[in-house]
Backbone as ProteinMPNN parsed JSONL, in Angstrom:
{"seq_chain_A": "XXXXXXXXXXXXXXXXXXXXXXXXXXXXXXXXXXXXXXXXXXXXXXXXXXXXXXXXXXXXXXXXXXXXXXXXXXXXXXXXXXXXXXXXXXXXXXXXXXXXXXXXXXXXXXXXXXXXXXXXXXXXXXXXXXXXXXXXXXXXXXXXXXXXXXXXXXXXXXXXXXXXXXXXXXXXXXXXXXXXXXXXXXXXXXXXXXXXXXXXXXXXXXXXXXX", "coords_chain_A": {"N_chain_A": [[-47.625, 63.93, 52.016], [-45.849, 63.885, 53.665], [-45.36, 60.756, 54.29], [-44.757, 59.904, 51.982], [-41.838, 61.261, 51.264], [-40.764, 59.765, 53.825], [-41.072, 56.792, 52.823], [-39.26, 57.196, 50.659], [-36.762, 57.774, 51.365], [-36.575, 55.686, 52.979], [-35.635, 54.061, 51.04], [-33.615, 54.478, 49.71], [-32.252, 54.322, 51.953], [-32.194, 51.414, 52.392], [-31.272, 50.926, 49.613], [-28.259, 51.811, 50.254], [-27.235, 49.9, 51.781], [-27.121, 47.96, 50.628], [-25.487, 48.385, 48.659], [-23.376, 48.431, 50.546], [-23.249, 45.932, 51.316], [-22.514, 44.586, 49.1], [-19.912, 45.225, 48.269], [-18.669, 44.168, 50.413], [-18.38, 41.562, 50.063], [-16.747, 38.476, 49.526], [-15.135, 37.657, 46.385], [-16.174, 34.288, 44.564], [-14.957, 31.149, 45.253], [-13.279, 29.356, 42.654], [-13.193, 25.942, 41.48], [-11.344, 23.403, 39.377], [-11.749, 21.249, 37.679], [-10.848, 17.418, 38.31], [-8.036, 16.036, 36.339], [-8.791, 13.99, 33.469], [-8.766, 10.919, 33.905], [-9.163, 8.656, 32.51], [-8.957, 8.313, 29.936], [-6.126, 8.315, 27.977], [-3.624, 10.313, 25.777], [-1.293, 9.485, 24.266], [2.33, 10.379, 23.209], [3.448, 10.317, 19.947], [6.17, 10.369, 17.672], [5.55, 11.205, 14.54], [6.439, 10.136, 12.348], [7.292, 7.728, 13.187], [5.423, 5.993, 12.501], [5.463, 6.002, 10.11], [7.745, 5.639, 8.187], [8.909, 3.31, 6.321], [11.032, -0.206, 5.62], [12.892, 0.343, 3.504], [14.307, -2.348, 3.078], [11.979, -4.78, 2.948], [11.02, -7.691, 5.082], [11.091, -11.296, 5.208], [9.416, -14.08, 5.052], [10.058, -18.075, 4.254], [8.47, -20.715, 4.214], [9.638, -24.737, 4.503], [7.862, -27.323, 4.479], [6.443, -25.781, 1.837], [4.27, -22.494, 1.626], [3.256, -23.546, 4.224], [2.219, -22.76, 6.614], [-0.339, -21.998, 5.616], [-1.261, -24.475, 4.445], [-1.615, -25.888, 6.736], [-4.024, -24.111, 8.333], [-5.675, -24.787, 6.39], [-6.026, -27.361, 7.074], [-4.679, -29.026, 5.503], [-2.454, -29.911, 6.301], [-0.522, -32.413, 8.747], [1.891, -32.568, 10.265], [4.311, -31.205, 11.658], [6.275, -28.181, 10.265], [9.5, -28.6, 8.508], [11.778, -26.575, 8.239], [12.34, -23.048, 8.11], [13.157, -19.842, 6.926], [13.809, -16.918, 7.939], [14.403, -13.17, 6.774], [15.239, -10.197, 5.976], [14.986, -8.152, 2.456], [17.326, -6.985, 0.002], [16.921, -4.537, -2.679], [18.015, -4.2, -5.791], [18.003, -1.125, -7.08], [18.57, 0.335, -9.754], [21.459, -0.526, -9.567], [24.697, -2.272, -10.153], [25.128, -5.649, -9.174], [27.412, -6.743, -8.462], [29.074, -4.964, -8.934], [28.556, -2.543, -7.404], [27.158, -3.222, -5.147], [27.625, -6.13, -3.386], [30.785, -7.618, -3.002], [33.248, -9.386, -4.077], [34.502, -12.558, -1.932], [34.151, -11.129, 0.319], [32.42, -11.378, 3.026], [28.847, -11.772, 3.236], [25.807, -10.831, 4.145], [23.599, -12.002, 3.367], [20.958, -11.057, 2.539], [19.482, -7.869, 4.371], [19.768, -5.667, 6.66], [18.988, -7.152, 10.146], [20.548, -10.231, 11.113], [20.273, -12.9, 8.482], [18.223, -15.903, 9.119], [18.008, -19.309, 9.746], [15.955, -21.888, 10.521], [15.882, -24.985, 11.518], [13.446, -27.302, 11.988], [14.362, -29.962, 12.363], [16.229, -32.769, 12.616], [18.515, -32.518, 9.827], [20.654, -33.403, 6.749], [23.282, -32.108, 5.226], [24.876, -31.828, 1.528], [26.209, -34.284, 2.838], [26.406, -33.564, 5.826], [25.737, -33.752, 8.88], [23.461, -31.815, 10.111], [22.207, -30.017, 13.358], [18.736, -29.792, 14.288], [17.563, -26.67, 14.951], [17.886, -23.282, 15.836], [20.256, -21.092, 13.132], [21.832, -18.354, 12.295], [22.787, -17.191, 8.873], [25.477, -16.496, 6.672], [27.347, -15.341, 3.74], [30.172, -16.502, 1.51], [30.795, -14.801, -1.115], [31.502, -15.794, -4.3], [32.908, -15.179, -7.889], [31.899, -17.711, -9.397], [31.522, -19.564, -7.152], [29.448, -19.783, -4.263], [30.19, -19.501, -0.79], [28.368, -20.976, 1.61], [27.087, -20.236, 5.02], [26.833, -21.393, 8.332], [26.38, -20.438, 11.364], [26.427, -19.314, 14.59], [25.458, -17.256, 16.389], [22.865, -16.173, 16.912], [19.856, -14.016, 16.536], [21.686, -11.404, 15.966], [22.752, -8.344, 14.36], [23.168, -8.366, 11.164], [25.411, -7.386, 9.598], [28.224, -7.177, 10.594], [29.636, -10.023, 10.787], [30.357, -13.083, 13.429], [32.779, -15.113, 13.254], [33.949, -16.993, 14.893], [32.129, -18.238, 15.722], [30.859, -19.837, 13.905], [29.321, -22.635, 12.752], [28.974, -24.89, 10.596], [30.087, -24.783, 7.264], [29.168, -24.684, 3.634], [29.969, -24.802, -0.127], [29.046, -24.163, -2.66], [27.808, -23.641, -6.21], [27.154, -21.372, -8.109], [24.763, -19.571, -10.53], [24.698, -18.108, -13.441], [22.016, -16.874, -14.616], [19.052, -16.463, -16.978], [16.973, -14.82, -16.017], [16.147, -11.516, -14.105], [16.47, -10.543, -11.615], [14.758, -8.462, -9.354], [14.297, -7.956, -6.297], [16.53, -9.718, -3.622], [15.826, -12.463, -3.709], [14.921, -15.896, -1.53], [14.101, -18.694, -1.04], [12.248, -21.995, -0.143], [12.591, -25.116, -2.527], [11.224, -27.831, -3.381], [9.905, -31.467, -2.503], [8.037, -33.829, -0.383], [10.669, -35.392, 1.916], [12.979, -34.059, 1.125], [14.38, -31.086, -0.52], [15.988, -27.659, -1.712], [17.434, -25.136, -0.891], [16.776, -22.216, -2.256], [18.661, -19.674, -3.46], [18.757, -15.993, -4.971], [19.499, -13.271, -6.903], [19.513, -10.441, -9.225], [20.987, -11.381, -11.676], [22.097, -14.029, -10.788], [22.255, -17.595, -9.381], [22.13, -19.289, -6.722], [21.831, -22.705, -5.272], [21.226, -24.757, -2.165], [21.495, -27.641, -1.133], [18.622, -29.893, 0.959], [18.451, -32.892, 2.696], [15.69, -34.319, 4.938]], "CA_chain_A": [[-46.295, 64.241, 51.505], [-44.527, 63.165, 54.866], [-45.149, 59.693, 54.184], [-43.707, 59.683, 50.408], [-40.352, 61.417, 51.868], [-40.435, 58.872, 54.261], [-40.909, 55.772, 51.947], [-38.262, 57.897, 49.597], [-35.658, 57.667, 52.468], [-36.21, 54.155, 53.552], [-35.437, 53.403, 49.35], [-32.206, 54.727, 49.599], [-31.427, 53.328, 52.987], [-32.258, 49.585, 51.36], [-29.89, 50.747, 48.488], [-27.097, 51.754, 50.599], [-27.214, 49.18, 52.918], [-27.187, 46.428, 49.606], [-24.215, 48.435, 47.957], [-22.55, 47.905, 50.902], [-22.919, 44.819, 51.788], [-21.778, 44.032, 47.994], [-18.498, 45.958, 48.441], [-17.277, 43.375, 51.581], [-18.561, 40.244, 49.652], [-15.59, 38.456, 48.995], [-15.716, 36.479, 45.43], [-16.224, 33.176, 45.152], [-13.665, 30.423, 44.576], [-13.89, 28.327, 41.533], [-12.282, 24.75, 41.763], [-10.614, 23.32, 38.461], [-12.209, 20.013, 37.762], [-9.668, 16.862, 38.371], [-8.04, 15.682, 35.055], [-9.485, 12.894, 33.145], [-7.484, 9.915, 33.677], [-9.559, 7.628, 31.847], [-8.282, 8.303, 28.428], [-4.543, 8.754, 27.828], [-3.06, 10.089, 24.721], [0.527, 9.387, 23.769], [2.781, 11.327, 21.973], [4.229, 9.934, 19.591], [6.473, 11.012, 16.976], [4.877, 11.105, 13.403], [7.552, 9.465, 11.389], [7.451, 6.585, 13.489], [4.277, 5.459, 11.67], [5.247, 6.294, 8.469], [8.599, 5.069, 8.105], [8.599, 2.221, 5.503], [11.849, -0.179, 5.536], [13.385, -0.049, 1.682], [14.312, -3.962, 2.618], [11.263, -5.626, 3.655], [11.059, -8.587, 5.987], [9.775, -12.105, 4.352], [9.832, -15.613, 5.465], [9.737, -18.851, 3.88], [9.046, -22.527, 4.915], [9.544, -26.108, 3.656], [6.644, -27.262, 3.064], [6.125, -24.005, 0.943], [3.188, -22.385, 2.079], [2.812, -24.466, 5.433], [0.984, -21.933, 7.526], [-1.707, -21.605, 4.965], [-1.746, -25.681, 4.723], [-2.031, -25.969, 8.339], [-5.011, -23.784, 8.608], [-6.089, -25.544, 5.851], [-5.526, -28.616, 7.499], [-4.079, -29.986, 4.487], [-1.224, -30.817, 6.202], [-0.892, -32.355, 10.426], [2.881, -32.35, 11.006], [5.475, -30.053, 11.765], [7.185, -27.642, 9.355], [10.88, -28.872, 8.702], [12.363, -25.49, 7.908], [11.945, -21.782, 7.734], [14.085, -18.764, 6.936], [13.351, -15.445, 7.906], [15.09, -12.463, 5.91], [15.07, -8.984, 4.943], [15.006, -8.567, 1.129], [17.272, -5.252, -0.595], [16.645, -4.752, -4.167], [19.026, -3.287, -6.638], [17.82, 0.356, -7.365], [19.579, 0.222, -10.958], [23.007, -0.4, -9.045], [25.303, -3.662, -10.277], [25.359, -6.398, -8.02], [28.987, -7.344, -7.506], [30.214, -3.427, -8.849], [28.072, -1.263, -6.237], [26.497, -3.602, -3.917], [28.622, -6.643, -2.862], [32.158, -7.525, -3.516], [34.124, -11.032, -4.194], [35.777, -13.091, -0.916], [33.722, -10.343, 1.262], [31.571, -11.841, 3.641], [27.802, -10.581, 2.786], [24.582, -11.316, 5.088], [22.447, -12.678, 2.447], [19.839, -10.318, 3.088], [19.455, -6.749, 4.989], [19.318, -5.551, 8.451], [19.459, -8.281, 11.075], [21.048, -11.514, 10.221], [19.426, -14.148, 8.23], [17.966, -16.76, 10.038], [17.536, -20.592, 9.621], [15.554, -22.763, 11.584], [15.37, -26.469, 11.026], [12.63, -28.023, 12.737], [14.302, -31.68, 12.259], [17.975, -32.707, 11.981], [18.941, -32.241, 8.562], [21.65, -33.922, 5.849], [23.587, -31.425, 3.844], [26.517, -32.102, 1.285], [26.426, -35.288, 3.353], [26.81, -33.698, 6.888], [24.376, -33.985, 10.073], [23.181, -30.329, 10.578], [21.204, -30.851, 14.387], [17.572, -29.382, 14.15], [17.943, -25.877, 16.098], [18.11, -21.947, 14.976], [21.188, -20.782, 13.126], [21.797, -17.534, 11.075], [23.54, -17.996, 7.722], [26.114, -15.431, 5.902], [27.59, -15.921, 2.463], [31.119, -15.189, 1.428], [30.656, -15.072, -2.768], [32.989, -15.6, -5.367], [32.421, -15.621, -9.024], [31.385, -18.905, -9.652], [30.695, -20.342, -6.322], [29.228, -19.386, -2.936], [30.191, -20.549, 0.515], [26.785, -20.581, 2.751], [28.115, -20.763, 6.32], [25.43, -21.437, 9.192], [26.365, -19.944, 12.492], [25.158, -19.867, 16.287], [25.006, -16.063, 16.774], [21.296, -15.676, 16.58], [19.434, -12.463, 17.195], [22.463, -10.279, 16.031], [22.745, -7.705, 13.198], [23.977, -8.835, 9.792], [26.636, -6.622, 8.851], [29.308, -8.048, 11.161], [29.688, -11.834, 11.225], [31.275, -13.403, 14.118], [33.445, -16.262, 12.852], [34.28, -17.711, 15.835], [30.786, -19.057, 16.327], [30.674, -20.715, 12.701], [29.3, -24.15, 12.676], [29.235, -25.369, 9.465], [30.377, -24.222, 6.005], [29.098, -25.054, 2.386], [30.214, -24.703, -1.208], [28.054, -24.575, -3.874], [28.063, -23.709, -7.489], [26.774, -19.48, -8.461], [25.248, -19.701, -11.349], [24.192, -17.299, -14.57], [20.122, -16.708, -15.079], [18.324, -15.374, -17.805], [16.416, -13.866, -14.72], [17.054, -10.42, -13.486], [15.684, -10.609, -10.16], [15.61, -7.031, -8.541], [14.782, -8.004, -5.041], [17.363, -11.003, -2.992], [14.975, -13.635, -3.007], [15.424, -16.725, -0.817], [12.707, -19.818, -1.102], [12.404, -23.55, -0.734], [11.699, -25.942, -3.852], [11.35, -29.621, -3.239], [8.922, -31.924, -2.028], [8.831, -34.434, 0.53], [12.146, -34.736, 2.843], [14.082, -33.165, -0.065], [14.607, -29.538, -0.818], [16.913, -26.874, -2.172], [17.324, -23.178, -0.644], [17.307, -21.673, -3.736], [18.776, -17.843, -3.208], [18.69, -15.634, -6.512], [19.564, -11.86, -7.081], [20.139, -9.911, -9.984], [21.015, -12.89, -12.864], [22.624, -15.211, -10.385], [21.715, -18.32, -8.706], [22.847, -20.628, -5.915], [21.514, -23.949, -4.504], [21.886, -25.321, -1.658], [20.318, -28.559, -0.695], [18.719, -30.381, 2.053], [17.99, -33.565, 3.019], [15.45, -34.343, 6.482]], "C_chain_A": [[-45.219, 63.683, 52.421], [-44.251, 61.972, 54.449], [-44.566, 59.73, 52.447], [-42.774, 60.011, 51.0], [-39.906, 60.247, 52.526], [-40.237, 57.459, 53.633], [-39.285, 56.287, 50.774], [-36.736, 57.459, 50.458], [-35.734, 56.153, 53.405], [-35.592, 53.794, 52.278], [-33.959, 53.642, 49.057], [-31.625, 54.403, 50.608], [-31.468, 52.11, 52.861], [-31.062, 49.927, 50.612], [-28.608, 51.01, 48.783], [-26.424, 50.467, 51.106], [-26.639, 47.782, 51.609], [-26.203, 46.896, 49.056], [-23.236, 47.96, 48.529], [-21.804, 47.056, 51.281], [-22.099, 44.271, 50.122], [-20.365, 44.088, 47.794], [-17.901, 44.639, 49.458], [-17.449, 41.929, 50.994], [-17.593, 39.525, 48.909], [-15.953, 37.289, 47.842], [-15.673, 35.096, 45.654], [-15.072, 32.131, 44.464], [-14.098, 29.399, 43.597], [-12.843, 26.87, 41.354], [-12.289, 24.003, 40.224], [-10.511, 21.632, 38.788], [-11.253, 18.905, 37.625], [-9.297, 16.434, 36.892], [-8.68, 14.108, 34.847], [-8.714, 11.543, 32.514], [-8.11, 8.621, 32.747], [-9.582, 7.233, 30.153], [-6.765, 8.637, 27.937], [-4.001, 9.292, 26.831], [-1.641, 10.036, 24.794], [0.737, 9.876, 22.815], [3.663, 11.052, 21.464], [4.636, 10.037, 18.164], [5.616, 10.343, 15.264], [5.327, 10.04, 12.508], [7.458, 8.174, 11.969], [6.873, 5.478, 12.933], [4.456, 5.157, 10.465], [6.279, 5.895, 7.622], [8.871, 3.81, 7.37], [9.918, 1.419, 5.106], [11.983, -0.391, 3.975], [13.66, -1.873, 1.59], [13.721, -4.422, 3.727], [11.838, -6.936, 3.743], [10.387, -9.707, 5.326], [10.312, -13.333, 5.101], [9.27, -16.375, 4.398], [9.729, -20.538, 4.418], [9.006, -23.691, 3.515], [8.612, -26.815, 4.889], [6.521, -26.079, 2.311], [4.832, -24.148, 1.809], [2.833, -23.242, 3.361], [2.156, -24.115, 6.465], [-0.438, -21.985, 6.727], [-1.756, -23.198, 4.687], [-2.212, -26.483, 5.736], [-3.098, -25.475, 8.918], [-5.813, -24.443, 7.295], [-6.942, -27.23, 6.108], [-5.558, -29.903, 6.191], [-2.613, -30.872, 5.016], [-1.331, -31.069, 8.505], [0.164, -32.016, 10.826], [3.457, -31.079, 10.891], [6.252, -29.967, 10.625], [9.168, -28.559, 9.318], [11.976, -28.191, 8.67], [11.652, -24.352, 7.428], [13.11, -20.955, 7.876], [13.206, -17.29, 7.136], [14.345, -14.672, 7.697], [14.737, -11.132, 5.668], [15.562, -9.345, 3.278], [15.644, -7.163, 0.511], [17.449, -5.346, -1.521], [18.006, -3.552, -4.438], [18.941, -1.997, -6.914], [18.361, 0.614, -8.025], [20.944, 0.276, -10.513], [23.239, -2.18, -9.798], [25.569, -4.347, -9.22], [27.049, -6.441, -7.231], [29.888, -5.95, -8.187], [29.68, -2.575, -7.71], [27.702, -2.188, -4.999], [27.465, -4.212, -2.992], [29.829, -7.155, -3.779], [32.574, -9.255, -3.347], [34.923, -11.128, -2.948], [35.124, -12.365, -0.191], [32.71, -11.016, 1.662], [30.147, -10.759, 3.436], [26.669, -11.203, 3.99], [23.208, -12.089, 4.536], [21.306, -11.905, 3.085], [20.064, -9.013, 3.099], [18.933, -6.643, 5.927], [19.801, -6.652, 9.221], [19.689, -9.49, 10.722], [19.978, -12.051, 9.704], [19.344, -14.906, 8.983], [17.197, -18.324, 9.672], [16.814, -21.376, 10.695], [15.17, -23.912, 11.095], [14.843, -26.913, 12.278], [12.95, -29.556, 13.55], [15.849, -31.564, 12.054], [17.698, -32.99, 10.458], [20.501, -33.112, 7.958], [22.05, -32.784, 4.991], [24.748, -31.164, 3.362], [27.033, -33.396, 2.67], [27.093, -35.137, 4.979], [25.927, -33.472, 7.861], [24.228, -32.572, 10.392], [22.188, -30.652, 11.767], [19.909, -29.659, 13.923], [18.378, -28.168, 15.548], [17.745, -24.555, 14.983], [19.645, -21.62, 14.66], [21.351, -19.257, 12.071], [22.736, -18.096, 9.783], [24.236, -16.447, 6.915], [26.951, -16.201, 5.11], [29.314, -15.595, 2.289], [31.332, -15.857, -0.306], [31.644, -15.008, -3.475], [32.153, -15.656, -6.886], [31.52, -16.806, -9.893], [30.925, -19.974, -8.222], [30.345, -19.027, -4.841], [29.327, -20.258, -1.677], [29.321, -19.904, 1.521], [27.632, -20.989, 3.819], [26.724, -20.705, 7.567], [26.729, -20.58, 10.574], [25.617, -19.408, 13.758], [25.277, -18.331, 16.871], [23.752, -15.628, 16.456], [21.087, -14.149, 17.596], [20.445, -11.545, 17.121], [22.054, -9.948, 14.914], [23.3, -8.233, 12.25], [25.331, -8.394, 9.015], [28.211, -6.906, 9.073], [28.833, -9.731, 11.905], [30.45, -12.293, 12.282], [31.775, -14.929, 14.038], [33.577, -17.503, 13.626], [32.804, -18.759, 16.202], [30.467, -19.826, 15.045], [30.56, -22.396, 13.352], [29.684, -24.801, 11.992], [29.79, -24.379, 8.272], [29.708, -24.72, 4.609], [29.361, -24.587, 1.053], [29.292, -25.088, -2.265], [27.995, -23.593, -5.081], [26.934, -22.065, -7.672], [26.561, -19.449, -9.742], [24.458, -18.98, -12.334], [23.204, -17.87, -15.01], [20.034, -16.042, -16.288], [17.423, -14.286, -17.331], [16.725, -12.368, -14.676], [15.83, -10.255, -12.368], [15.806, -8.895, -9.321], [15.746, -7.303, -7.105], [15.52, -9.756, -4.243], [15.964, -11.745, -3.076], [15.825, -14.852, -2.361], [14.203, -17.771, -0.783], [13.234, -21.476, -1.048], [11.878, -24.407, -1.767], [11.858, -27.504, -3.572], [10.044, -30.116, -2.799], [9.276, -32.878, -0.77], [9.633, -34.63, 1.654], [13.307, -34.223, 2.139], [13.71, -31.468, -0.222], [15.772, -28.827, -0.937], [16.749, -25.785, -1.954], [17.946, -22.728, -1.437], [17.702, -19.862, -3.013], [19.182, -16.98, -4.434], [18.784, -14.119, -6.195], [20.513, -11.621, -8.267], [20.317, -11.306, -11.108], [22.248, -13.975, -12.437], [22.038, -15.813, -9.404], [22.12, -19.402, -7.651], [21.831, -21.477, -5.513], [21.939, -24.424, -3.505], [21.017, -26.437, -0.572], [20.534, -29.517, 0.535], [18.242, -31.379, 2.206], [17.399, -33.573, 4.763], [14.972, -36.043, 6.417]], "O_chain_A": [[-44.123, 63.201, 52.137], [-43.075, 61.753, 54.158], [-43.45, 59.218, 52.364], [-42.394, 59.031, 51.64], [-38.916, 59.641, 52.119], [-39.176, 56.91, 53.932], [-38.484, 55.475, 50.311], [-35.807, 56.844, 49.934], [-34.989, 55.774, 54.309], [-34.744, 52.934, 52.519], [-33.288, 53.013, 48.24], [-30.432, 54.126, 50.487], [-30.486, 51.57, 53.37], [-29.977, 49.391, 50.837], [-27.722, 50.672, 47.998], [-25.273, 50.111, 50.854], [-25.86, 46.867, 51.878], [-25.517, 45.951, 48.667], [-22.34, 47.32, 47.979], [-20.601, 46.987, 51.53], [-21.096, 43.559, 50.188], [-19.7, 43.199, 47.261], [-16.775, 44.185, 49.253], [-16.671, 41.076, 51.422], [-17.47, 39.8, 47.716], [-16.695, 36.327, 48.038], [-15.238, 34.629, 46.707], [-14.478, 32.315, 43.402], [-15.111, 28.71, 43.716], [-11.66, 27.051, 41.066], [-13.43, 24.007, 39.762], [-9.801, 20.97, 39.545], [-10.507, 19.183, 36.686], [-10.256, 16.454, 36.12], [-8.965, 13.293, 35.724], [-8.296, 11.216, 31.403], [-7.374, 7.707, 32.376], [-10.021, 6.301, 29.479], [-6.738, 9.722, 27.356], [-3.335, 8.302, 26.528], [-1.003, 10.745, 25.572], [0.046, 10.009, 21.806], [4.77, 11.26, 21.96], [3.755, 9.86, 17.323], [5.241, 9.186, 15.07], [4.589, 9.184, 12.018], [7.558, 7.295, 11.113], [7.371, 4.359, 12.807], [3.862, 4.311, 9.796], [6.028, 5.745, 6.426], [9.173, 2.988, 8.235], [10.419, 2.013, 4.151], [11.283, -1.172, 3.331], [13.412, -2.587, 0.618], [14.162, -4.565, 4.867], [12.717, -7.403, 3.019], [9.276, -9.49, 4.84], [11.419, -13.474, 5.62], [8.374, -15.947, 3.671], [10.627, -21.269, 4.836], [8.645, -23.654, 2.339], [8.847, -26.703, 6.092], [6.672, -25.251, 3.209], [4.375, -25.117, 2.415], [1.678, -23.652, 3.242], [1.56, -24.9, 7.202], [-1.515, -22.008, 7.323], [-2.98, -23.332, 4.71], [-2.962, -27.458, 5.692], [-3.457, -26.034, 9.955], [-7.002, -24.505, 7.608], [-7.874, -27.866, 5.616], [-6.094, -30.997, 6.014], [-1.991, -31.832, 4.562], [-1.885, -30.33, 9.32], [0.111, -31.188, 11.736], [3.133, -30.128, 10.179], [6.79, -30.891, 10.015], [9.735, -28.964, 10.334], [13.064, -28.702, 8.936], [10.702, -24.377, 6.645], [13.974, -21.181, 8.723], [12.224, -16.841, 6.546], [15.393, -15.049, 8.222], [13.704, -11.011, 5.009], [16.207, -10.317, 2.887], [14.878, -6.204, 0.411], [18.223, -6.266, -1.789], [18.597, -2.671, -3.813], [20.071, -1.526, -7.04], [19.199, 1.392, -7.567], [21.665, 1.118, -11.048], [22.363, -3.032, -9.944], [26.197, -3.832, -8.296], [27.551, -6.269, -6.12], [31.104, -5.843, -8.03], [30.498, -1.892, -7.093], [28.002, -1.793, -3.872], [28.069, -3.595, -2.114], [29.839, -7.113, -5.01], [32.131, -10.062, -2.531], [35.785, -10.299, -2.657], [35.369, -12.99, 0.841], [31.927, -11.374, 0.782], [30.16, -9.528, 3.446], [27.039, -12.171, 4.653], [22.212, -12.552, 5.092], [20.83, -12.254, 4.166], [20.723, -8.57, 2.158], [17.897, -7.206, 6.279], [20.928, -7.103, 9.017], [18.913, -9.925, 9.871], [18.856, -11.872, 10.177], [20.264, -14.943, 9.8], [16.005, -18.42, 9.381], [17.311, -21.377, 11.822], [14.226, -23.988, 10.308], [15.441, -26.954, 13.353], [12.438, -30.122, 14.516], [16.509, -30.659, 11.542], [16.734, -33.63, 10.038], [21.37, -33.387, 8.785], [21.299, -32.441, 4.078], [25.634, -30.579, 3.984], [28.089, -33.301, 3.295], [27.883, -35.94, 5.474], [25.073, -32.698, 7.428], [25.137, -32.161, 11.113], [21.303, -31.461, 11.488], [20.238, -28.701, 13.224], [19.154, -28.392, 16.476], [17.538, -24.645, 13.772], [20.431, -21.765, 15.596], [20.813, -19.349, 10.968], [23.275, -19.202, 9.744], [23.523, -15.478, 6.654], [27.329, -17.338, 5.395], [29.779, -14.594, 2.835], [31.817, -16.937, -0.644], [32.596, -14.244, -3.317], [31.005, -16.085, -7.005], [30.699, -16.659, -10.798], [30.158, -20.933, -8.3], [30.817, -17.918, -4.589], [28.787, -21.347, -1.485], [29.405, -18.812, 2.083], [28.58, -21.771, 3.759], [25.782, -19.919, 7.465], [27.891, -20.304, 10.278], [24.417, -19.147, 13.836], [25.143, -18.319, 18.095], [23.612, -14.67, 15.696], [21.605, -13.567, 18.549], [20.432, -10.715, 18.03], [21.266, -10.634, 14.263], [24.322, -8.78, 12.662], [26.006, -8.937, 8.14], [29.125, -6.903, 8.248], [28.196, -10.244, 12.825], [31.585, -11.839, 12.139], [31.229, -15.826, 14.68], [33.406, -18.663, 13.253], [32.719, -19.797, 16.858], [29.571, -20.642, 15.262], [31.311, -23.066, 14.062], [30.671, -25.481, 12.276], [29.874, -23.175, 8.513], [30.008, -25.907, 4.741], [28.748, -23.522, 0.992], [28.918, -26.216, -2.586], [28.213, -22.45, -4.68], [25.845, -22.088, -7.099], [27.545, -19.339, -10.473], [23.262, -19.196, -12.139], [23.16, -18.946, -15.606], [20.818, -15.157, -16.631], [17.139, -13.229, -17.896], [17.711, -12.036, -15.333], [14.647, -9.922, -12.436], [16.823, -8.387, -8.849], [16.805, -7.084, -6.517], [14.905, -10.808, -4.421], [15.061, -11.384, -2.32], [17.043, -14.95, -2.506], [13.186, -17.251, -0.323], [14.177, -22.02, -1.623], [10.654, -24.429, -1.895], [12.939, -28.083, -3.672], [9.101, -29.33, -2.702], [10.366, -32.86, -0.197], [9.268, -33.92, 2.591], [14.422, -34.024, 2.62], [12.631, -30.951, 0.066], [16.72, -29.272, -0.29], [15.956, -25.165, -2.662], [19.167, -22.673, -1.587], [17.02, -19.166, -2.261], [20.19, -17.444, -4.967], [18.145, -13.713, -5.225], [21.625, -12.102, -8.485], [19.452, -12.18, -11.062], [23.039, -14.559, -13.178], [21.389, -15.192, -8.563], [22.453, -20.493, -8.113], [20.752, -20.9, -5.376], [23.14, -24.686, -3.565], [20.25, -26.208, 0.363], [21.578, -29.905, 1.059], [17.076, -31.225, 1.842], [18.072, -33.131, 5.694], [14.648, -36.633, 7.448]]}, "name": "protein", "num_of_chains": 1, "seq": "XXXXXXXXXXXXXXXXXXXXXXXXXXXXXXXXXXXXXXXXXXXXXXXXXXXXXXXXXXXXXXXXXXXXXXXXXXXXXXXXXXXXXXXXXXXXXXXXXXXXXXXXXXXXXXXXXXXXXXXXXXXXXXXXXXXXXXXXXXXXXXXXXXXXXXXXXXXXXXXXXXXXXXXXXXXXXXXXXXXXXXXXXXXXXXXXXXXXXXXXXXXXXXXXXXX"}
């Protein structure tokens, strides 16, 4: 019987001895793994994506089609002209009652100026245009339009700055059976001939180029 008491009383001096040591055991620290720089996300607003402009962006060259003849290799030389343009359609509005107005300078287009680039010096209405980039704004009248080139590239369209006008041209505005909704702008010719035809709504101008 002694020895059970005794085994009995070592069993509870083990279990004190282990509570207590549990009591001073201070917890342990847990370290908060570094971040993971090897993927980044950006935050970026939703709309930015989704945002669709009402007047798309289009280009055209002379040769027509000359990127897709070039990978073709239908064709070896250099383009002789391209325009790049926004395009804003009518949205059942009248051209010259809601949109634009007579004698008012317009941008031929939407958004950032129109933009010419002749590859090659050029002849037009019998005057030396040099090969170079120029934008181009209109100022319309009833029956004619005066195309005007100018050397403010890379600005917005809405304000023209006069002072930088190069050239000017006059040419003849004239009633389609057409009804075009969105501005178009294209070249038609062959050759070193061509005509930047520009058409909206059931009118038409010309305005041609010799290279």
């Amino acid at each position: 019987m002694k020895g059970i008491f005794r085994l009995l009383a070592i069993l509870c001096l083990l279990t004190i001895i282990s509570c207590s040591s549990n009591k001073n055991e201070q917890p342990k620290e847990t370290t908060t793994p570094p971040p993971d720089t090897t993927h980044t996300t950006i935050e970026t607003p939703y709309d930015q994506y989704t945002v669709v402009d009402v007047s798309p962006m289009d280009m055209t060259y002379f040769p027509a089609d000359y990127p897709k003849l070039k990978m073709a290799k239908a064709i070896t030389s250099p383009p002789l002209a391209r325009i790049v343009y926004s395009r804003p359609h009518l949205q059942n509005r009248k051209l010259f009652q809601e949109v634009l107005k007579y004698g008012e300078p317009w941008r031929l287009g939407a958004n950032e100026s129109t933009e010419l680039e002749l590859f090659q010096h050029a002849t037009v209405q019998g005057k030396r245009v040099n090969a170079g980039r120029y934008i181009l704004y209109c100022i319309p009248q009833q029956d004619n339009w005066t195309i005007v080139f100018n050397s403010n590239i890379d600005s917005w369209g809405l304000h023209q700055d006069s002072t930088k006008d190069v050239m000017r041209f006059t040419i003849p505005a004239l009633p389609t059976a057409n009804h075009v909704e969105y501005f178009t702008m294209l070249f038609e010719g062959k050759g070193t001939e061509a005509e930047l035809l520009m058409a909206w709504d059931g009118i038409e101008a010309r305005l041609p180029f010799r290279f």
